[in-house]
N, C-alpha and C positions, 0 to 999 in steps of 0.2 A: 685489693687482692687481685691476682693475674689471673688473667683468664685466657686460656686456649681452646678455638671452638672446632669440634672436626662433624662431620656426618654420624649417621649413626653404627659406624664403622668406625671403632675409636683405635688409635694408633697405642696407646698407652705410655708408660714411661719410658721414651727414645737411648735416656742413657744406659739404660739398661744392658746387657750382655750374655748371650749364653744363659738365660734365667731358665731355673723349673718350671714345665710345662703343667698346666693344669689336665686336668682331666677333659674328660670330653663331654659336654652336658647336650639336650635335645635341645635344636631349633623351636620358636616358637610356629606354631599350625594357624597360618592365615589365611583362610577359602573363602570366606564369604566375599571377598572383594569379586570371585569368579561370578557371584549372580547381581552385582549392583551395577548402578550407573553412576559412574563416580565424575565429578563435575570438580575443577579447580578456579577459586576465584583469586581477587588478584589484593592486594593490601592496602588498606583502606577505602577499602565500599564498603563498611558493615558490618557488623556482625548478623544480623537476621539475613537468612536467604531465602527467596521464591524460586517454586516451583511449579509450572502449571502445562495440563496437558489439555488437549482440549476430548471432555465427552463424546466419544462415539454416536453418531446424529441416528438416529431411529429409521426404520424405513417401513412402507407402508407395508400390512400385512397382505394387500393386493395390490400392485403399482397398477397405476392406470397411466397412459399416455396423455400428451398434452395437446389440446385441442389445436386446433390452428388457431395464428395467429394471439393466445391467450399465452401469457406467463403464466410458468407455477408460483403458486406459494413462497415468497423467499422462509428461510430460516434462518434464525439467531443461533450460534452455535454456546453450549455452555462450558466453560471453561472449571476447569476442575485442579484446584488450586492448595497447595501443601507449603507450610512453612520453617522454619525452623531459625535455632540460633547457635551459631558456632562456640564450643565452649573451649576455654583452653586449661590445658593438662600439665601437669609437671610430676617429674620423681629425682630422687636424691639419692648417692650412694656417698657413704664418709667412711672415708678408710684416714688413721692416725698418721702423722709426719714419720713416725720412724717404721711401721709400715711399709711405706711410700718410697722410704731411703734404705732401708737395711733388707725389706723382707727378699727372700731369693727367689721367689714367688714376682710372676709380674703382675700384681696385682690390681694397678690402674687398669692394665689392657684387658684383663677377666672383668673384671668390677664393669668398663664400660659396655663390653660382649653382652653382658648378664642383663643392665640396665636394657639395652637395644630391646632382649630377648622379650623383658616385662612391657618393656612399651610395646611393645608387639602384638602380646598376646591381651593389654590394656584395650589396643585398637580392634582386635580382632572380640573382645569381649562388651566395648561399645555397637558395636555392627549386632552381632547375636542378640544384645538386649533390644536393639531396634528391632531386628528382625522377628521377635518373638509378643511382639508387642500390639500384632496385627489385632483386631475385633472378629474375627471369622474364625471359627473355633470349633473343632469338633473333637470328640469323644472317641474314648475304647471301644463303645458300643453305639447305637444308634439311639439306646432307651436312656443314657447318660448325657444329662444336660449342665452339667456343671462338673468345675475343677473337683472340688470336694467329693464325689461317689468315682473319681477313675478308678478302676478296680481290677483292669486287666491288661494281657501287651498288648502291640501292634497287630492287625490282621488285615490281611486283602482286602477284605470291604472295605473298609477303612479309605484306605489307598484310594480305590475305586470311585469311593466318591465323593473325594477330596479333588479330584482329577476333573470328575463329575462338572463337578462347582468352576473350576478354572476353564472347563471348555466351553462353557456354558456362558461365560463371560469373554470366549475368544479370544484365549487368554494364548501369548506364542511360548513354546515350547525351544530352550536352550539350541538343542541339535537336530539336527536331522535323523530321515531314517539311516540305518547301517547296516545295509544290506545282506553281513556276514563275508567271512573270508575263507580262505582253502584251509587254516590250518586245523587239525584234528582237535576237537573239543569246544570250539569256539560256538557263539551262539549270536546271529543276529540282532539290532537291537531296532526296538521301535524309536519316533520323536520323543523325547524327552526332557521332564521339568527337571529341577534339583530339587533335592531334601538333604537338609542340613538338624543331622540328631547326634546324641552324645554316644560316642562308643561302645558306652554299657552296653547299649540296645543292640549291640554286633548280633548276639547270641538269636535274639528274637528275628531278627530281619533272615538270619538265616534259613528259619526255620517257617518263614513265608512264602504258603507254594511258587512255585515258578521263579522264586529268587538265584538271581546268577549271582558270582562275586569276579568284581572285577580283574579278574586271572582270566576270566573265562569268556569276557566280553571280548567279539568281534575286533578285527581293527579300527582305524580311527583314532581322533584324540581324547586323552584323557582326562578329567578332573583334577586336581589337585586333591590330596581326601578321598580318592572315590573311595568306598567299599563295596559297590555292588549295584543291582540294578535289579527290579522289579516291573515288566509292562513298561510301560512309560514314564518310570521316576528311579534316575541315577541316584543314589545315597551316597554322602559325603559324609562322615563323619571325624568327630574332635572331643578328646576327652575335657577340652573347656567349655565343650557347652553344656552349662550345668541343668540339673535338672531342679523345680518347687520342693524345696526340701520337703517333707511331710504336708505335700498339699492333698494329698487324694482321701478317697476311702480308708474309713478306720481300720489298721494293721492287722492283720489275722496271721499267726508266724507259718502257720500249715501252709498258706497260701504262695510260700516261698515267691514274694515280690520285695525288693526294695523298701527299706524304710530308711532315716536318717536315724531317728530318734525312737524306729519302732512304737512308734505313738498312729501314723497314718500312711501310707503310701506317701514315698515320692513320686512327682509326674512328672514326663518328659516329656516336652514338647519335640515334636518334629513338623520343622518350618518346609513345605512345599512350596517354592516359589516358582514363576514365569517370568517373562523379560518385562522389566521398565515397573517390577514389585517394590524395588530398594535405592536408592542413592544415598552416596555417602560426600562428602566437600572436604575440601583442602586448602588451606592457601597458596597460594603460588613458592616456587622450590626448588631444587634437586637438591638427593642425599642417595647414596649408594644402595638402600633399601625401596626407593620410592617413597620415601615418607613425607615428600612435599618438606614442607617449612620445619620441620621436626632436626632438630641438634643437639647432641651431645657435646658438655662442654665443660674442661677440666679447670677446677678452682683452685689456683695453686698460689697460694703469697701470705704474707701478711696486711692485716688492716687493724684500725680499732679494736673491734670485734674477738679479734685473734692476732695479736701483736707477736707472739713468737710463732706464728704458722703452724700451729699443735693439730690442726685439720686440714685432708685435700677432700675436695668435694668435688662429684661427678655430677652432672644434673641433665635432664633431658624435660625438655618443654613441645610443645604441640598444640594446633589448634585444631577441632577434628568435628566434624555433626556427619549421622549417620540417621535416617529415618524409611521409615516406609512413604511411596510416593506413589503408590498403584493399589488399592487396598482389594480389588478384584483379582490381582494377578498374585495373592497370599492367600494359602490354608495353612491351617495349626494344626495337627493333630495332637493330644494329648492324649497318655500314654504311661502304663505302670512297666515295671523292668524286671526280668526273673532275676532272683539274688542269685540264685544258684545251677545254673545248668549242668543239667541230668542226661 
């Protein structure tokens, strides 16, 4: 069978002419790349990759100076070490041979658009599960110690000492301060982490005092995603980062909160990160999107298999690991959703 290999920008059916345009469909929303450390290795070292940073060394609670003539104490420093194993991905699209020759539709070059879009949001939905996947975890409230009783939305406190926890570990912050600008309405911003939550939660964030949305933030640059800002935590958000379907507290309908199945709360995590919380690896690459080793690639012929060419096949493959590698520089907040805003 023949095979024609392009990026993940696919050219489609060349002979084509003056074909019916499709409609316009949404890009896939890829932000989390904005808070990782993304590392490219090269083909054939591996598949497991190291990652090691070294422990921040302690210091005395009183430094004392050094006597003449006497060394200090040497120290061994500990090394703080994460692993992981690159796994590889594939998806498929088959559109029929007469499809392919008759439809007036250009179907290959949608079909391969389409495939890009899912691998995209494939990669951007690998990254969130890592990212979500931290041990440091906190609650609606302060009196809730597990996934199963969340039973209410996001609030300031919350926020506050989830921030707490990050500074607390000297944890750095994405931006700087932002001093504010001349135009009417704007508002200065403090240093800032990122949080990364699902959309739904737009409604609740807004209604967190002191919440600005990002219309109203100061000059400077932007996020990708941003929605808004809070103190010192930018909000990003994407309606694929999903939320524990029916993980929380048992469903009360008065309560007007999210359920899946109206059995229990859904909970949403929002992942507050610092720099050097996440790394993601690639193999070595270019393709039009940055997707490293990642190609789209048209199956066009006959074989065995399919001796009168009755199928074309689109396919795209990838090799991709995305982990946490800072477990200090990550808070989870978990979190119920108003179904219905009032």
């Amino acid at each position: 069978m023949a095979t024609r290999t392009y990026d993940f920008a696919v050219s489609g059916n060349a002979q084509h002419h003056a074909m019916k345009e499709f409609l316009w469909t949404p890009e896939a929303h890829t932000y989390l790349e904005q808070a990782m450390q993304n590392h490219t290795i090269s083909k054939n070292s591996g598949a497991s990759c190291l990652f090691r940073r070294i422990v921040p060394m302690p210091i005395a609670s009183t430094p004392s100076g050094v006597a003449e003539g006497v060394s200090p104490n040497s120290q061994a420093w500990t090394p703080d070490d994460y692993t992981g194993t690159l796994t590889r991905y594939a998806e498929i699209y088959e559109m029929s041979r007469q499809a392919y020759d008759l439809s007036p539709w250009n179907e290959a070059a949608e079909g391969g658009k389409q495939l890009r879009i899912k691998v995209d949001r494939t990669r951007e939905r690998i990254r969130y599960n890592a990212a979500k996947a931290g041990t440091s975890a906190l609650y609606n409230t302060a009196a809730i110690t597990q996934r199963t009783d969340v039973n209410g939305v996001i609030t300031l406190g919350r926020i506050q000492r989830a921030v707490a926890e990050l500074r607390a570990n000297r944890a750095e912050p994405f931006t700087a301060i932002d001093g504010g600008s001349t135009k009417v309405g704007t508002t200065p911003v403090e240093a800032c982490y990122l949080a990364f939550c699902s959309s739904d939660l737009e409604p609740d964030l807004r209604n967190i005092p002191g919440f600005v949305v990002t219309a109203n933030v100061s000059g400077g640059a932007k996020f990708k995603g941003e929605f808004g800002v809070v103190q010192n935590v930018r909000f990003i958000t994407n309606a694929d980062y999903a939320p524990f379907a029916d993980g929380g507290a048992t469903y009360v309908a008065a309560a007007n909160l999210r359920s899946t199945a109206s059995s229990r709360y859904d909970v949403y995590p929002i992942i507050i990160l610092a720099k050097g919380a996440l790394s993601a690896v690639k193999l070595t690459g270019a393709s039009s999107t940055g997707m490293g080793n990642g190609k789209v690639s048209v199956l066009d012929g006959r074989d065995k298999a399919d001796p009168t060419g009755e199928r074309v096949l689109l396919t795209a493959d990838w090799y991709d690991l995305a982990l946490i590698t800072g477990s200090a520089y990550q808070r989870r907040i978990e979190v119920a959703c108003t179904a219905n805003p009032t």
